[in-house]
C-alpha positions as semicolon CSV with decimal commas, in nm:
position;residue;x (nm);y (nm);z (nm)
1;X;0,000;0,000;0,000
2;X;0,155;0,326;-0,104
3;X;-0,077;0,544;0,113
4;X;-0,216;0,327;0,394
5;X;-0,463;0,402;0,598
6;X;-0,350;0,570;0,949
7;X;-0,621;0,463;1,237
8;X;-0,592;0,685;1,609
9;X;-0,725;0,377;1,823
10;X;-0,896;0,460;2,157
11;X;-0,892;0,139;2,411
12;X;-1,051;0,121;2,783
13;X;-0,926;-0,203;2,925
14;X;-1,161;-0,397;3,117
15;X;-1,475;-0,223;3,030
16;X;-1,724;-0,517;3,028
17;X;-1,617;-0,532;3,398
18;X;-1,617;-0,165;3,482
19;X;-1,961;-0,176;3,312
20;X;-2,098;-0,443;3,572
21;X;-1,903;-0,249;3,859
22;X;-2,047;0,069;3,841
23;X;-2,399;-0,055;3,747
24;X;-2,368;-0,324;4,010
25;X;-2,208;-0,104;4,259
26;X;-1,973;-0,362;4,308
27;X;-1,627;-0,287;4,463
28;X;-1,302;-0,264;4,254
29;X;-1,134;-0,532;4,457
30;X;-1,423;-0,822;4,470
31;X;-1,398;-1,126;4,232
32;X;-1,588;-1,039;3,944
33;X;-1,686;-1,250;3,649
34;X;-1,952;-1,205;3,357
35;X;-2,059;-1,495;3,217
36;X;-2,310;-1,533;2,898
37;X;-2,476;-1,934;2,808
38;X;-2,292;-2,066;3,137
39;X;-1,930;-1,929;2,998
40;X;-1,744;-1,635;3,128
41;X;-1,636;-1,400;2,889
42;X;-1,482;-1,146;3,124
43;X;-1,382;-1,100;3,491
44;X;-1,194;-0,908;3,726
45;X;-0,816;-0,885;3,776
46;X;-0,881;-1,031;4,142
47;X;-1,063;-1,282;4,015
48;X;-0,758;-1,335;3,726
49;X;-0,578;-1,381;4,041
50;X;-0,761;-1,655;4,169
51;X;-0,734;-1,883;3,852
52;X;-1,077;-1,737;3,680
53;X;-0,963;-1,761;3,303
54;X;-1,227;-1,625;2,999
55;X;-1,394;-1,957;2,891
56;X;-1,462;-2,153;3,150
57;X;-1,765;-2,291;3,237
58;X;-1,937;-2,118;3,597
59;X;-1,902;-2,405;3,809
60;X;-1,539;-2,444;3,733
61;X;-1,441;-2,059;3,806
62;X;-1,657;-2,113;4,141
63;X;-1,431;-2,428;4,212
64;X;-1,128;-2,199;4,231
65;X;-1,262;-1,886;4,327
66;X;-1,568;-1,953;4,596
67;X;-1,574;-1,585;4,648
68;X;-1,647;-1,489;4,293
69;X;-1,976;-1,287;4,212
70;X;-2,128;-1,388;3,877
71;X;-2,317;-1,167;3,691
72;X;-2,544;-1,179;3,283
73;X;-2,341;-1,025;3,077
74;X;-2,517;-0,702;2,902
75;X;-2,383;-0,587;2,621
76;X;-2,652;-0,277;2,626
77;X;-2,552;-0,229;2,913
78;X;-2,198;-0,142;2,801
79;X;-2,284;0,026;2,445
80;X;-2,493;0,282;2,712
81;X;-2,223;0,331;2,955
82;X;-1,953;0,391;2,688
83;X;-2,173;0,663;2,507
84;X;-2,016;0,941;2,693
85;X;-1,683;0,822;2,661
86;X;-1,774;0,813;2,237
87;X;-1,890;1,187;2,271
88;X;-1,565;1,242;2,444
89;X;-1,369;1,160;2,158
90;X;-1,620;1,317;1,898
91;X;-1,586;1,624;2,073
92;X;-1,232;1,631;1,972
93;X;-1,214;1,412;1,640
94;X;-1,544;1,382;1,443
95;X;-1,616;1,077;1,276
96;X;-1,593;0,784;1,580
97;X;-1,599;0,410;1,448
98;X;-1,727;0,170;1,738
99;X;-1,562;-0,152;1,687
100;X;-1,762;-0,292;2,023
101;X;-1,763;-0,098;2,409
102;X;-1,418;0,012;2,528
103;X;-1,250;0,052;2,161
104;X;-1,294;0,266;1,941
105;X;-1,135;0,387;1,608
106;X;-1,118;0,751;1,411
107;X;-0,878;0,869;1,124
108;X;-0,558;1,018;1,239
109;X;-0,482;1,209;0,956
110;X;-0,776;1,470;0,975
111;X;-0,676;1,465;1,374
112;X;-0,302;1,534;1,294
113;X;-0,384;1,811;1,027
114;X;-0,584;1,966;1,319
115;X;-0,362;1,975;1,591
116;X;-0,046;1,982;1,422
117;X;0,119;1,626;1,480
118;X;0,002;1,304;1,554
119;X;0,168;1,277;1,915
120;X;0,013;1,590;1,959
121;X;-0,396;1,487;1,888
122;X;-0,305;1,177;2,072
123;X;-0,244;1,393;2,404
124;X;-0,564;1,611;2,356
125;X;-0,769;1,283;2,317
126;X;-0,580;1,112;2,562
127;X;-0,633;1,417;2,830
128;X;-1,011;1,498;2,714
129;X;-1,088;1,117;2,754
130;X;-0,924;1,084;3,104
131;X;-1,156;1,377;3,234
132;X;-1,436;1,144;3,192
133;X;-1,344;0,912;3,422
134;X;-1,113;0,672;3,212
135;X;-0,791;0,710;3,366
136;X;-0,630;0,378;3,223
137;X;-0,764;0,409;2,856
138;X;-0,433;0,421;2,611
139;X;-0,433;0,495;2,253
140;X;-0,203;0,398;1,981
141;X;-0,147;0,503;1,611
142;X;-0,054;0,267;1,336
143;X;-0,151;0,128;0,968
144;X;-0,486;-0,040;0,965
145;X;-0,709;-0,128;1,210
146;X;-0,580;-0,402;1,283
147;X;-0,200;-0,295;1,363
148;X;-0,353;-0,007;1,574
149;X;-0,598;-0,242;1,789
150;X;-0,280;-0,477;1,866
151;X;-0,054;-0,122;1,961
152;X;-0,326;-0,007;2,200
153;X;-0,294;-0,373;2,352
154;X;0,070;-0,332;2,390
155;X;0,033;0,057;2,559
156;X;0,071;0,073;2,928
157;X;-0,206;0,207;3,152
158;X;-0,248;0,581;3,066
159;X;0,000;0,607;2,778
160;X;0,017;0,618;2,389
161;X;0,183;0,421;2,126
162;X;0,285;0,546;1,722
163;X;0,355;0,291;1,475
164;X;0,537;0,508;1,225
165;X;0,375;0,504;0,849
166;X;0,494;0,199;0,662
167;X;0,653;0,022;0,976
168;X;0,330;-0,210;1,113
169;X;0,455;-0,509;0,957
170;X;0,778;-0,478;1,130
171;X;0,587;-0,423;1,483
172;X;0,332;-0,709;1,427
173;X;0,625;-0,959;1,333
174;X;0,691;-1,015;1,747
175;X;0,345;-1,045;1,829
176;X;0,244;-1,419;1,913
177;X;-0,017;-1,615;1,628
178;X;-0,278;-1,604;1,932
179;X;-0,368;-1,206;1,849
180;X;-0,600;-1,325;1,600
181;X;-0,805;-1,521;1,907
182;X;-0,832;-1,215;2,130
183;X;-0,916;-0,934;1,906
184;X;-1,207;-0,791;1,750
185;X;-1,205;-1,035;1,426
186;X;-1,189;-1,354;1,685
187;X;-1,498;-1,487;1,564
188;X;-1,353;-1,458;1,212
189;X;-1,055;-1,647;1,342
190;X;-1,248;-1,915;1,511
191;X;-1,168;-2,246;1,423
192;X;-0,892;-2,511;1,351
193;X;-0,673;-2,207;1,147
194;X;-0,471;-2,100;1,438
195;X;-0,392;-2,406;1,634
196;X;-0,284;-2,565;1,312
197;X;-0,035;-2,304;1,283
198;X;0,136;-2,300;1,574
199;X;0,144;-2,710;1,517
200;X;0,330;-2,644;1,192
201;X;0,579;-2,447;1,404
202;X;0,415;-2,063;1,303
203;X;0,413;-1,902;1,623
204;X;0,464;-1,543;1,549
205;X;0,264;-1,321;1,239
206;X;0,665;-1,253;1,127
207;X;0,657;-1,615;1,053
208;X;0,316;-1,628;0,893
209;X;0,388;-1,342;0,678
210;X;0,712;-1,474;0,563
211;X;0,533;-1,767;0,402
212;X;0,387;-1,781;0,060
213;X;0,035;-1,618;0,003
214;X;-0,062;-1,845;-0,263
215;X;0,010;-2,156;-0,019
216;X;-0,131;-2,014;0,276
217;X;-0,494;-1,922;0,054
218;X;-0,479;-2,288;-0,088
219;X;-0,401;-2,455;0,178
220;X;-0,670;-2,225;0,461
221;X;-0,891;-2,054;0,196
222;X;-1,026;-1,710;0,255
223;X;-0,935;-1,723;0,666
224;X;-0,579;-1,833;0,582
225;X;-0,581;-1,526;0,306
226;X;-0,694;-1,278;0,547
227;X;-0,470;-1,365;0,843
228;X;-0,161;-1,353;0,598
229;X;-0,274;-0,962;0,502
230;X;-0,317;-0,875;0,850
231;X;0,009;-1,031;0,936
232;X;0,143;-0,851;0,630
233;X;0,034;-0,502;0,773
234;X;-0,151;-0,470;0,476
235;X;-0,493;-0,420;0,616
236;X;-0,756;-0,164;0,428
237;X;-1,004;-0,094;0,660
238;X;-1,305;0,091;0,626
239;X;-1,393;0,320;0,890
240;X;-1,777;0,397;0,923
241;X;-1,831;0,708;1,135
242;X;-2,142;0,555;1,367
243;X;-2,445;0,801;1,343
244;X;-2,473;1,044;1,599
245;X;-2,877;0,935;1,764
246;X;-3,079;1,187;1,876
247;X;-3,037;1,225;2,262
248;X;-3,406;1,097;2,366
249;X;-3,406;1,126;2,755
250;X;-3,575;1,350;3,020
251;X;-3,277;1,436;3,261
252;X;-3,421;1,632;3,529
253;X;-3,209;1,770;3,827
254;X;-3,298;1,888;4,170
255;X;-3,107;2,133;4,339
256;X;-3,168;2,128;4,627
257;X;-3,317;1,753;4,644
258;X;-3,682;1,692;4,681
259;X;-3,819;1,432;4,888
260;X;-4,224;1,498;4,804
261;X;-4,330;1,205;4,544
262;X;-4,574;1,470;4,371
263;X;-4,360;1,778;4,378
264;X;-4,083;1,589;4,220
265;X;-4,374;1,486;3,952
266;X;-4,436;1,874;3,872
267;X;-4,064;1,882;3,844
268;X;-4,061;1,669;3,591
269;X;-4,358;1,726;3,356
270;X;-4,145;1,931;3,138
271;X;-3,890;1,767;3,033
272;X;-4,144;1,466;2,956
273;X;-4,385;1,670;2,746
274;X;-4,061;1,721;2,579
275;X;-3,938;1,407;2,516
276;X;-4,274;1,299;2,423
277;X;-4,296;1,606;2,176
278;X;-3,899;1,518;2,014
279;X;-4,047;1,145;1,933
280;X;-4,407;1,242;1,777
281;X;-4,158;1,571;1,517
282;X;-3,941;1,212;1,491
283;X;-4,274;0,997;1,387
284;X;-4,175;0,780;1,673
285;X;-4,303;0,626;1,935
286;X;-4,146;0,407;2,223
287;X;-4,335;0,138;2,426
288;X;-4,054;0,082;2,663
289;X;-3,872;0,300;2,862
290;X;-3,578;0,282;3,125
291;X;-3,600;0,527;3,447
292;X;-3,377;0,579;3,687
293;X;-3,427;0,777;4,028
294;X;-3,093;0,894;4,183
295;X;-3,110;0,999;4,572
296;X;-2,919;1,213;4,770
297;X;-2,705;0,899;4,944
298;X;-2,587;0,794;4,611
299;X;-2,816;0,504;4,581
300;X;-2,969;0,473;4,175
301;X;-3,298;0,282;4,150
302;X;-3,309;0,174;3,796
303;X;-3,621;0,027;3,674
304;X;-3,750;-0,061;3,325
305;X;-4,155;0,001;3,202
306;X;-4,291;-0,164;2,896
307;X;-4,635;-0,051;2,733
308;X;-4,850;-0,269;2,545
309;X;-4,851;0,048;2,269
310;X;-4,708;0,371;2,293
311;X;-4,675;0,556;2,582
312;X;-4,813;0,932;2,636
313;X;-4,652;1,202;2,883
314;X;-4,925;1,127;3,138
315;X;-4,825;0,744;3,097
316;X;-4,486;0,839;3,147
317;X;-4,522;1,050;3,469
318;X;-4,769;0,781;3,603
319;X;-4,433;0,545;3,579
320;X;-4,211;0,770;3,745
321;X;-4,478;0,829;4,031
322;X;-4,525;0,424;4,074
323;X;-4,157;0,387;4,060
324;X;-4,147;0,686;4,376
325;X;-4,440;0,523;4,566
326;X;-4,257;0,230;4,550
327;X;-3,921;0,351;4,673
328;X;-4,122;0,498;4,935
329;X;-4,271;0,203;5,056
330;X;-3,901;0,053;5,102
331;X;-3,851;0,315;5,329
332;X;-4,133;0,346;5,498
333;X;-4,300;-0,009;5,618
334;X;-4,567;0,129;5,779
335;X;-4,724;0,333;5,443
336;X;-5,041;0,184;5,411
337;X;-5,099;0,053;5,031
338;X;-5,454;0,107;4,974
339;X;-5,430;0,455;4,913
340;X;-5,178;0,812;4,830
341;X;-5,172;1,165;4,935
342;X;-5,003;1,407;4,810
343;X;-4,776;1,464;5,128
344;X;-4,628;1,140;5,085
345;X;-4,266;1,145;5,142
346;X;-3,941;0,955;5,039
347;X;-3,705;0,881;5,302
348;X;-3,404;0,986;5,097
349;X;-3,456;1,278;4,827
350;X;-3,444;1,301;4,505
351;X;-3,121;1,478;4,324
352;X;-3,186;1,334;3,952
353;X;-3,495;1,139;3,747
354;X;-3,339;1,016;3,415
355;X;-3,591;0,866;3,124
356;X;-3,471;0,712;2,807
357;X;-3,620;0,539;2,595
358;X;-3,561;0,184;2,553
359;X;-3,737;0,059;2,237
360;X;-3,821;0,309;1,991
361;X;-4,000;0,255;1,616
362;X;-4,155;0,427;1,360
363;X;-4,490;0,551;1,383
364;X;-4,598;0,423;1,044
365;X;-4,567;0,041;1,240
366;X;-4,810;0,060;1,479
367;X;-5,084;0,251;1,315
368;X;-5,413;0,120;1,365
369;X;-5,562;-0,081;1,111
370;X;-5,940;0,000;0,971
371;X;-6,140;-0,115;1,234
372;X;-5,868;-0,081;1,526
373;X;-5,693;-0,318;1,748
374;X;-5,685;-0,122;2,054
375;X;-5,980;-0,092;2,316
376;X;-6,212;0,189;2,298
377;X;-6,076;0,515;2,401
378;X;-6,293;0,567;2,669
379;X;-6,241;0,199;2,811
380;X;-5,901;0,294;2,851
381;X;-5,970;0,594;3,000
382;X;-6,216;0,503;3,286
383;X;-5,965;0,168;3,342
384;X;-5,668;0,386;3,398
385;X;-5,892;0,643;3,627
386;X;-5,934;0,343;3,841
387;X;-5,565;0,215;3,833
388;X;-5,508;0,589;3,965
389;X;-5,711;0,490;4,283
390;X;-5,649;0,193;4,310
391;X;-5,272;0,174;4,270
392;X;-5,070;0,043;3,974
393;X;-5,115;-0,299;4,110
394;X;-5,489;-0,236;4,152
395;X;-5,589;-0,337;3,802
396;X;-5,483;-0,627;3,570
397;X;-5,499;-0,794;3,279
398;X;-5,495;-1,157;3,238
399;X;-5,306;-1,406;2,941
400;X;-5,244;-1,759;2,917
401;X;-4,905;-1,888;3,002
402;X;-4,776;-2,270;2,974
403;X;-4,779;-2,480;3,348
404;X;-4,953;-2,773;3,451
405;X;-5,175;-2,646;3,691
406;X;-5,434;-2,431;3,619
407;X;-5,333;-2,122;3,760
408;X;-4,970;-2,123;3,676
409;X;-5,140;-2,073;3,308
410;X;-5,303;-1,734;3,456
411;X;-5,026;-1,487;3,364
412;X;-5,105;-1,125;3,506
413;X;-5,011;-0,809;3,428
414;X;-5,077;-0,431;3,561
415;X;-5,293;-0,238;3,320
416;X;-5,074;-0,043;3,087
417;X;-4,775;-0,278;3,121
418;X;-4,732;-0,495;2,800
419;X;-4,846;-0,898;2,820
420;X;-4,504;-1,133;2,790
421;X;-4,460;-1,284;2,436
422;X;-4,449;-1,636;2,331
423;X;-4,106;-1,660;2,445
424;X;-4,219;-1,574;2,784
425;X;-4,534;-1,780;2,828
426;X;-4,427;-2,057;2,701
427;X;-4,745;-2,198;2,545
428;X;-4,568;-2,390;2,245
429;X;-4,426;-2,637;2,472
430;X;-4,544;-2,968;2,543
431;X;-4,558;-2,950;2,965
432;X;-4,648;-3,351;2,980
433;X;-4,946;-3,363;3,282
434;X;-5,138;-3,044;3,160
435;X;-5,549;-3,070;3,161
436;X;-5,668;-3,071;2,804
437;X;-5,934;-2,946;2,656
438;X;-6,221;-2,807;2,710
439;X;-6,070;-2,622;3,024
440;X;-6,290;-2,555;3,332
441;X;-6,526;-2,209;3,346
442;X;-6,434;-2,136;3,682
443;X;-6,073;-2,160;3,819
444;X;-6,026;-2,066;4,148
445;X;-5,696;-1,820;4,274
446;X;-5,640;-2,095;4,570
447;X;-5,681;-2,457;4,571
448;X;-5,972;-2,523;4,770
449;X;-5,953;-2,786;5,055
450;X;-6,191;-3,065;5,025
451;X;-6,271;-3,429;5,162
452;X;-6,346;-3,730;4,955
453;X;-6,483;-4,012;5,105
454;X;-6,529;-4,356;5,057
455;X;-6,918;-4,558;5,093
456;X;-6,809;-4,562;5,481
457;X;-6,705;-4,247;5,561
458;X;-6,355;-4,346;5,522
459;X;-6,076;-4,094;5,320
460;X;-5,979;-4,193;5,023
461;X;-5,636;-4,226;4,894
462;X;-5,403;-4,284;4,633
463;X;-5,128;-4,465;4,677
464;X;-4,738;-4,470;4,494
465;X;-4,883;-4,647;4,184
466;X;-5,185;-4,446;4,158
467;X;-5,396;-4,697;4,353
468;X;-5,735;-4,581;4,511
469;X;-5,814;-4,731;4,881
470;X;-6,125;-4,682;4,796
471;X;-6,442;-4,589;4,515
472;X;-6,471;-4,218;4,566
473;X;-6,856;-4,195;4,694
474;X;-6,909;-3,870;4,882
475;X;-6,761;-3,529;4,821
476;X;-6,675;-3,272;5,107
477;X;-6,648;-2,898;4,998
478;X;-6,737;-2,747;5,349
479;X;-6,820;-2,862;5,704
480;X;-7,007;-3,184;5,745
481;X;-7,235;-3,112;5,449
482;X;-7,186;-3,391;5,163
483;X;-7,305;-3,457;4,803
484;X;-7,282;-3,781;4,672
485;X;-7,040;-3,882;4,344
486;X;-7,250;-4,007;4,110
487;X;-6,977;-4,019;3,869
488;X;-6,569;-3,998;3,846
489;X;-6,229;-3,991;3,627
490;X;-5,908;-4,049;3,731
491;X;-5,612;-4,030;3,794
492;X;-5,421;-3,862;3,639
493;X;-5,059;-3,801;3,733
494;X;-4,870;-3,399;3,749
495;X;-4,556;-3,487;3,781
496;X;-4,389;-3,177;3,857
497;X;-4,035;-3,121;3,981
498;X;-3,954;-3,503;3,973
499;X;-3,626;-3,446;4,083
500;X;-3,743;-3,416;4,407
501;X;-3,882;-3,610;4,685
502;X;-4,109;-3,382;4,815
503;X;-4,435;-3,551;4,890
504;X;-4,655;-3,234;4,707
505;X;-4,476;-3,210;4,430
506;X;-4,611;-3,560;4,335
507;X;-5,011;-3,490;4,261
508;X;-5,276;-3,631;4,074
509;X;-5,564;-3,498;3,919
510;X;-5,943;-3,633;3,931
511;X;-6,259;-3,510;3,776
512;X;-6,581;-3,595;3,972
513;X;-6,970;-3,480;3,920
514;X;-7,189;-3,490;4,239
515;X;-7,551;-3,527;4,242
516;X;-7,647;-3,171;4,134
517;X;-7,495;-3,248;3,858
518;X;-7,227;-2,987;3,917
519;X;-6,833;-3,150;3,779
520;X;-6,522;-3,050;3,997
521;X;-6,129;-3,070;3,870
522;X;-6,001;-3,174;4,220
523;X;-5,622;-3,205;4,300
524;X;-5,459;-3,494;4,551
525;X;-5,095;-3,557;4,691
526;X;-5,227;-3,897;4,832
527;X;-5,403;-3,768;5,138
528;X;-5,489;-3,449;5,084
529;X;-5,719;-3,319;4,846
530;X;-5,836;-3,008;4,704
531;X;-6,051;-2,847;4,447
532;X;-5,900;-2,684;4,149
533;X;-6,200;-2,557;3,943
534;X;-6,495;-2,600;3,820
535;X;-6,730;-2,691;3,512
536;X;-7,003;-2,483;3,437
């Protein structure tokens, strides 16, 4: 390449952990991994200590550290914490290409025409980006992407490294054949390519790129062809500057802090008409949000709100209130939950209420179709009139949900928040022991305890093999009162949990019809019995 392409690379070690620390409020010093499908896939330097090694399986880095804290890893989590760190740098050099959270790329030479010199735009960024907090992120200069990523590897904490133009080749020689595992192209890299190499003897990129390129594409196709360019220093990258989005969010701060739920409310209506205003000029409109409440101790209470369509400024505030009546109740026990006034107090105030938008989408998606799909407009209103006095908990809405008993299937919901999806309830699979069709009118919220009775008077039971003492005669719903069975079904088994040898967890299921003709699902662990529902 006669011209290459020079790359400023900005890198904040550790930031997947750093992520979960600050969001976690977890100290520096603790054992710290993240782990995503049961592997971790970053932790701490005192957990590095211990053993804990990226790739192993949860129950192994438990085996050698017992302290260690595991935690999801969230890459949205990350992209959202590093956003200020990528205004940083776009503050100073326009054009920011996000390779993933922590690194970033932007062209030098714009940045060196500006400033004067290379070194010099490296210690502008360098300084601007430590003022945010970053006081360990190092950047490098060099040919390509990939030469620069490896130099900002090879930087101490705090400090800067310059490839000079036309020597990245030279500086990748040293580095190891394991780079292309670690970097941002290791899922390009993934597979037999690299151990083979180092069996052949290759263990440095000098080595690789000293070999022929016709061999090495022949003999690893378009992987082997790529690795040998990159080992070359002859990478062409392509640097997308990332679109600057719209700041969404309601940020509103108290100075002094408040501690009255409803004046803090006020407070906020106008940045929420606002927001609310910025997404309908947008044709937008959001149906999830994320809001979080700081307090004058430091404490954040983060909390995310879903909406079954779009949600309004008066929806939005009615979140933020719920989300204050319920850090109130944490610090207050004795608030009685049936009702609110508007003197009710937080036991730690208020210094900042943040809303952002979490899921965002054209208008043009979710208009309604010709004869609606929404209730009436004044259904909703009068329903969410009474969810105001009644509390957000006050009113629900109901779906069905996969289980085996009947009222695991009753999946509720506070009006206004959206139903789960498939995914969530779970319908599509097969949960072996379910009741089939046609399911009962009337299923009640708690099992009901009843008696059934043999000709004698006697209880019947059922023993390990599903074995009745006795023909079920006379049914017991309340007191001494009985109706004869004039007919019955059963059993059959629910078999939930059969891992474990707990003697409820083993139940069976009976239909009976007594002799006013009314039929009862009924429920029995052997002894005990109880009704379920019932058929109208």
């Amino acid at each position: 390449m006669r011209f290459p392409v020079r790359v400023l690379m900005v890198w904040c070690p550790g930031w997947p952990i750093r992520t979960a620390q600050l969001a976690q409020g977890q100290p520096v010093d603790e054992p710290l991994a993240l782990v995503s499908k049961g592997i971790v896939v970053a932790c701490s330097e005192s957990a590095l200590s211990e053993g804990v090694t990226i790739g192993l399986r949860v129950r192994q880095a438990q085996h050698r550290c017992p302290d260690l804290t595991v935690l999801p890893h969230d890459p949205d989590q990350e992209a959202r914490v590093f956003e200020p760190v990528l205004r940083a740098i776009e503050d100073r050099v326009p054009g920011v290409h996000l390779l993933q959270p922590g690194l970033a790329a932007v062209r030098a030479s714009g940045a060196s025409r500006f400033y004067g010199g290379e070194q010099i735009a490296v210690d502008v960024l360098l300084e601007h980006v430590h003022a945010q907090g970053v006081a360990d992120a190092r950047i490098s200069v060099a040919d390509g992407l990939f030469a620069a990523e490896q130099a900002a590897y090879t930087a101490l904490p705090g400090e800067s490294v310059i490839v000079p133009v036309g020597e990245s080749a030279r500086f990748l020689a040293g580095l190891s054949i394991d780079v292309f595992e670690a970097g941002v192209d290791a899922a390009f890299f993934s597979g037999r390519m690299p151990g083979l190499l180092r069996k052949l003897g290759i263990r440095d990129l000098g080595a690789l790129a000293a070999l022929p390129r016709a061999q090495v594409h022949n003999r690893f196709g378009v992987t082997g062809l790529r690795a040998h360019q990159l080992a070359s220093g002859e990478d062409v990258p392509t640097l997308v500057a990332r679109a600057v989005p719209r700041e969404l969010i309601a940020r509103t701060v108290f100075e002094p802090s408040c501690d009255q739920v409803e004046n803090v409310i006020a407070l906020c209506s106008k940045e929420i008409e606002q927001l609310v205003g910025t997404l309908v000029d947008s044709a937008l409109v959001c149906n999830e949000i994320r809001c979080r409440v700081h307090a004058d101790s430091g404490a954040m209470q983060e909390r995310v709100w879903r909406h079954p369509w779009q949600f309004t400024a008066a929806d939005l505030l009615d979140r933020i209130r719920w989300q204050l009546q319920d850090l109130a109740i944490q610090g207050l026990d004795k608030l009685d939950h049936r009702g609110w006034s508007d003197d009710e107090c937080l036991s730690d105030g208020v210094t900042l209420v943040e809303v952002t938008p979490e899921s965002v989408d054209a208008a043009a998606h979710h208009a309604e179709g010709l004869w609606g799909d929404r209730p009436d407009e004044h259904v909703v209103r009068t329903v969410t009139q009474l969810q105001h006095q009644l509390g957000y908990d006050g009113v629900l809405t109901c779906t069905v949900g996969g289980g085996r008993l009947l009222n695991e299937r009753r999946i509720l919901r506070p009006w206004g928040d959206a139903l789960p999806d498939a995914r969530e309830r779970r319908t599509e699979q097969p949960w072996p022991g379910s009741l089939p069709g046609p399911a009962p009118a009337a299923v009640f919220t708690q099992a009901r305890v009843i008696e059934v009775l043999a000709e004698a008077g006697e209880p019947v039971t059922v023993g390990s093999r599903d074995a009745l003492s006795g023909t079920p005669t006379w049914l017991c719903l309340s007191g001494t009162h009985r109706s004869r069975i004039t007919a019955w079904a059963g059993p059959w088994p629910v078999r939930q949990r059969w891992w474990r040898t707990a003697k409820q967890q083993q139940l069976s299921r009976f239909q009976l019809i007594d002799e006013q003709t009314q039929a009862w699902l009924v429920l029995t662990d052997g002894s005990q019995w109880w009704a379920e529902a019932r058929y109208d």
